[in-house]
N, C-alpha and C positions, 0 to 999 in steps of 0.2 A: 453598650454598643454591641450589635449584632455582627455575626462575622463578615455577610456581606456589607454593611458599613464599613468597618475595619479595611475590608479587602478595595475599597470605594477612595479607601483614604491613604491607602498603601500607592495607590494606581495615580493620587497627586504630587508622591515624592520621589518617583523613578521615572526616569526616561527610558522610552520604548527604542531598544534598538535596530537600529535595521540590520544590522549586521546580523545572524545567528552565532558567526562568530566569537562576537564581544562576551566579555565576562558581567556579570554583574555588577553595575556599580548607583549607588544615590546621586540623586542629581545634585549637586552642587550649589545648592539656593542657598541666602541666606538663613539661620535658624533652623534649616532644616535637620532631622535624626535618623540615622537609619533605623529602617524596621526592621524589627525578627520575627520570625514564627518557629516555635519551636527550637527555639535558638540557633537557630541558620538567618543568615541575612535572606532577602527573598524580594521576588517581583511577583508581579498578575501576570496570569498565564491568558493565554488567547482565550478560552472562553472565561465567561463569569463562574466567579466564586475558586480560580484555581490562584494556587502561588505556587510559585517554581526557587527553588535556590541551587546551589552548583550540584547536591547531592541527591534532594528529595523533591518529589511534587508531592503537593494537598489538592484537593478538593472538598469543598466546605468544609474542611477543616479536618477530614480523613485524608492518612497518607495514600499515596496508590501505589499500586506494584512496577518499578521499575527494574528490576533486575533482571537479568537474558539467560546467561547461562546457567543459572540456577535452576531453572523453571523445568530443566531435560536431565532424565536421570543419564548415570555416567557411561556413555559411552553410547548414547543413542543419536545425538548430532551426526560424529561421524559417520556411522551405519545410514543415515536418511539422507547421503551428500555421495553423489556420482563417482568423486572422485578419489573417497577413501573408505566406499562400503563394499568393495570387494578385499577390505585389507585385514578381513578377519578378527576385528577387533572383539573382546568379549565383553557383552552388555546384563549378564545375567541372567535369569528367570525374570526378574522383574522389567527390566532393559525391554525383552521379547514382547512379554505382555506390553507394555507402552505403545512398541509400534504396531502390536495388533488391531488396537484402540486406536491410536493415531489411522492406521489406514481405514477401517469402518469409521469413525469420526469424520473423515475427509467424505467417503464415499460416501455417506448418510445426508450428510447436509448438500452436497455436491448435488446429489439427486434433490433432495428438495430442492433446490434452487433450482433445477432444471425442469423441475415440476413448475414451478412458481414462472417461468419466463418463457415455459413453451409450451405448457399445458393450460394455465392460465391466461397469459400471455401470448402474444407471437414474438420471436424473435429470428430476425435474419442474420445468419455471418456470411460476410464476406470474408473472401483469403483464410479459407479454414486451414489448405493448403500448407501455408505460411508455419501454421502451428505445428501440424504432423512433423513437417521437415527439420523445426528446430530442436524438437521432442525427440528425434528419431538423431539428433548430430553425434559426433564422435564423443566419445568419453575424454573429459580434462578439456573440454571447449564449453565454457560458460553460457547462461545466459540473461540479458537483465530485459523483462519485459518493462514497456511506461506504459502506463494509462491513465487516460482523465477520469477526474474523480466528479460525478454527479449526484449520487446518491449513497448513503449507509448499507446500500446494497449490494453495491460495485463488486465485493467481493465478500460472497464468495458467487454472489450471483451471476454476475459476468462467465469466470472460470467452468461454473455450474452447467448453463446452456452450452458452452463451448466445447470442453473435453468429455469425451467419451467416457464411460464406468472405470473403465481396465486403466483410464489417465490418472483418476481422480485418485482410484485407491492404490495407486503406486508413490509408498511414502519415499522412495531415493528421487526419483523424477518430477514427482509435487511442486510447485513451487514455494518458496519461504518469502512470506510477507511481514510487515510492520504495521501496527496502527499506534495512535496516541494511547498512551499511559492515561490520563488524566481522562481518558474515553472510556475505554471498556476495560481497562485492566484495575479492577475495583479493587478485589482481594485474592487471596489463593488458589482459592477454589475455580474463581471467573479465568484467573489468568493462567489455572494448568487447563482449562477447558482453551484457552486460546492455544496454548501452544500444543495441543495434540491437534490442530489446524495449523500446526506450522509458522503462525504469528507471532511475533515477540512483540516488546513493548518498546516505542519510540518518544523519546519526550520531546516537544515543539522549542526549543528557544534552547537545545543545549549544544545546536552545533551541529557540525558534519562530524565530529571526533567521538561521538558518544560511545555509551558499549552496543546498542543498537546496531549502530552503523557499522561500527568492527564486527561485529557477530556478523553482518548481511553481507561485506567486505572477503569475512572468513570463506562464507558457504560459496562466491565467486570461485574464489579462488581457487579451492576444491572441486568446481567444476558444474555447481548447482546453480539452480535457476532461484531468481531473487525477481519479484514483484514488487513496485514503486507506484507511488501515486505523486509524481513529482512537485504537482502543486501544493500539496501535504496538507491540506483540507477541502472538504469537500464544496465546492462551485454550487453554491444555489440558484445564482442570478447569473451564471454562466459566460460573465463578464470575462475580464483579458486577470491571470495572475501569473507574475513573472514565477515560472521554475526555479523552485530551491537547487543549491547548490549540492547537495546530497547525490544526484543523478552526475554530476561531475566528478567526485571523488570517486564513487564508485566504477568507474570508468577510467579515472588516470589512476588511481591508487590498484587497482586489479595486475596479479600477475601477468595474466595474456585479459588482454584485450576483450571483453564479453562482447558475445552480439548482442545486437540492441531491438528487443522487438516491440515494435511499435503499435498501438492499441487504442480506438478510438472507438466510441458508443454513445449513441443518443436516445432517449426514451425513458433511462431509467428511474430519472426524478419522476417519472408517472408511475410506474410500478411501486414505487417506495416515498411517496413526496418528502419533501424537507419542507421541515415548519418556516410557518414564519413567524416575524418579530412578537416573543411573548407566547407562543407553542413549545409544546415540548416533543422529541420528535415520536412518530406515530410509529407503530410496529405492524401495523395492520399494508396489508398487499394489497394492491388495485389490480383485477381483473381485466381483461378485455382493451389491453394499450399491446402499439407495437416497439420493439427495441431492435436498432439497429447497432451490429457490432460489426467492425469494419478491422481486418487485419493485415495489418502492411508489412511488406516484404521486411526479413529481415537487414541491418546494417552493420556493418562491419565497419568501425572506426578506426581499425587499427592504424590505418596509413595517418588518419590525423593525429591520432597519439604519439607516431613516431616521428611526423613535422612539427610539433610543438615540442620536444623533447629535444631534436636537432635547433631546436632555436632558441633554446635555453629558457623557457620559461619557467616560472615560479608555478608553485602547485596551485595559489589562489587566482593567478590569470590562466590556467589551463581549465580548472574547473569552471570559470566562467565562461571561456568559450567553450568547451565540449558542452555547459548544459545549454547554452545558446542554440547550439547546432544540434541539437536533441528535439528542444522549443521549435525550433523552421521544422525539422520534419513532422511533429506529429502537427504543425499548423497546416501543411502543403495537404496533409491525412484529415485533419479536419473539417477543412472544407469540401475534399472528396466524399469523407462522408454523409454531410450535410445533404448533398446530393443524389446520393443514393438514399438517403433515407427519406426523402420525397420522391422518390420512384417507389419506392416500397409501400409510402402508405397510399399511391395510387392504384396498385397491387393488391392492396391489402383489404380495399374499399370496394374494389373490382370483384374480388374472389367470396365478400362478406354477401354482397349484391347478387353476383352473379352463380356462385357454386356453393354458397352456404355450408362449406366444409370445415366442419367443427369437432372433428375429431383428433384430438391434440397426440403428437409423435413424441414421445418423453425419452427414448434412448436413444435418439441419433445425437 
C-alpha cells in the first residue's frame, strides 16, 4: 500500500473537526484502531498527502518544519519588533549579519513583486493614505493588518506594489507574517529563507494556541505589525469562507488593543492563477491583467474589547464575535471594492485605447 492509499484510509477512521480547537481523537466506530504515523497518533491535514498530530506535520511522508523561534538567531526577534529594538539588546556579529540579509531579502523580492504587478501588470491602490498613517503611528501602538487571500501571490506581492523601498527594507517596521507548515516550509534551508521575510510557520488544524500564534501574539504586543489572511487558505472560487478564529485571539488576547487594518484586492488570481482540480500550482506570472488593491481606514476595536470584558464574557464567545465584526468590515470593503475595480478596468480599457501608455512606474 502506497502512502497516499494509507493516507486515503487514515481519512476513513477520523472525524474532521470543526472546531480547530478539539484535540485529536478516532472516531468511535465499531472495530475501528487508531492509526500512527511515526508513532504519534495522527489525522489528514487539509491538503492531500499531509497528516498532522499534536506535535508534527508530514507531507508524503516527509516531516515539515514547524518550529518558530528557533528559525531566528538569539536576540534578532526582539531588534526587528518596535517595541523592544531600541532596548539595546546584543545580537552578535552574526545576529547583525541576519538582519542585513533579512532587510535586502525583504527589499529584493518586495521589488520584484512591484516589478511583477506594476511593471507587468497594472495595479491600482486606493487609501495608500491608510497605510503611511499606520506605519508612521506612535511606538507601543500595534498593528494587525487582514486581508483576503486570492492567490500564492498575495504576499509578498500585495505588500510589494504598495510600500515604498525605504518600507520594505525596514526590518523593525516590516510586517511578520504566517503561512502553512505543510506548504512551503519543506526543510531548513526553505524555512530560514522564509523567515529572513519575516514568516514563520503556521499549522492548519492545531488551533488558535499554537507556537505560531504566540510568537504573532508576542510581536503585537511589543508593538509590531502582524499580517493575517484570516480565511487561512487561499479562495479559489472566491466563494463566502467563514473567518478562522485566530483574528479574534489576536485581538482579545493583545495587551492594548491593535488597530486593525483592513485590506482588500481583486485581480490577483490573474497574475498568479490557482490550479485546478488535478494541476499543480503554476509559478509562472501573467502579464497584462489589472489588480485592484483597496485600503480601508484603519479600526480601533478597543471600545469593543472593553464592552465585552465589562460583560463578562469567556475568551471563546469574545473571539467569536471580534472575528465576526472583523468579517462585516472587510465585507462592507469588499464590496466597495468590487466597485471600484470595474471603474478601474473602464480606465484601464480607456487609457489602453486611448493613450497607449506603456511605460511601467516600478518605484512609486
Amino acid at each position: 500500500m502506497d502512502f497516499t492509499q494509507e493516507r486515503q484510509e487514515m481519512a476513513l477512521n477520523y472525524s474532521m473537526q470543526a472546531s480547530s480547537e478539539q484535540t485529536l481523537k478516532p472516531v468511535e466506530e465499531p472495530n475501528s484502531k487508531p492509526k500512527y504515523f511515526c508513532g504519534e497518533l495522527v489525522k489528514p491535514g487539509v491538503n492531500p498527502g499531509v497528516l498532522i498530530s499534536n506535535t508534527r506535520v508530514w507531507r508524503d511522508g516527509k516531516e515539515m518544519v514547524t518550529e518558530v523561534e528557533g528559525l531566528f538567531p538569539p536576540g534578532v526577534v526582539a531588534q526587528m519588533t518596535p517595541g523592544t529594538s531600541q532596548l539595546g539588546q546584543t545580537t552578535g556579529l552574526g545576529g547583525k549579519v541576519w538582519e542585513a540579509v533579512c532587510s535586502a531579502t525583504m527589499l529584493t523580492f518586495g521589488m520584484c513583486a512591484k516589478l511583477v504587478l506594476k511593471g507587468l501588470n497594472t495595479t491600482v491602490v486606493h487609501g495608500r493614505e491608510n497605510i503611511d498613517t499606520v506605519l508612521a503611528r506612535d511606538a507601543g501602538k500595534s498593528l494587525l493588518s487582514v486581508i483576503n487571500h486570492n492567490s500564492c501571490f498575495d504576499d509578498p506581492g500585495i505588500w510589494g506594489a504598495v510600500l515604498r523601498p525605504s518600507q520594505l527594507a525596514d526590518t523593525v517596521r516590516m510586517r511578520w507574517g504566517a503561512s502553512a507548515s505543510e506548504v512551503i516550509f519543506a526543510n531548513r534551508a526553505i524555512s530560514t529563507f522564509w523567515s529572513l521575510g519575516k514568516v514563520v510557520p503556521i499549522v492548519r488544524g492545531w488551533g488558535v494556541n499554537q507556537p505560531a500564534m504566540e510568537f504573532l501574539l508576542n510581536r503585537l504586543n511589543d508593538g509590531g505589525w502582524v499580517n493575517i489572511f484570516p480565511e487561512a487558505r487561499v479562495n479559489a472560487d472566491g466563494g463566502f469562507i467563514r473567518y478562522k478564529w485566530g483574528v479574534g485571539r489576536l485581538v482579545w488576547d493583545s495587551a492594548t488593543t491593535p488597530l486593525i487594518l483592513p485590506v482588500v484586492h481583486l485581480g490577483m488570481d490573474r497574475v498568479l492563477p490557482n490550479p485546478i482540480e488535478g494541476e499543480s500550482q503554476t509559478a509562472i506570472f501573467r502579464p497584462g491583467n489589472l489588480v485592484t488593491v483597496n485600503i480601508g481606514s484603519p479600526v480601533d476595536m478597543g471600545e469593543m474589547v472593553e464592552r465585552l470584558r465589562k460583560a463578562g464574557v469567556d475568551a471563546v464567545e469574545a473571539r467569536r464575535a471580534i472575528t465576526q465584526e472583523v468579517q462585516d468590515n472587510m465585507a462592507k470593503l469588499y464590496q466597495e471594492t468590487k466597485e471600484k475595480h470595474m471603474e478601474n478596468i473602464t480606465k484601464w480599457f480607456a487609457r489602453w485605447h486611448d493613450v497607449r501608455d506603456v511605460v511601467p512606474s516600478i518605484l512609486t
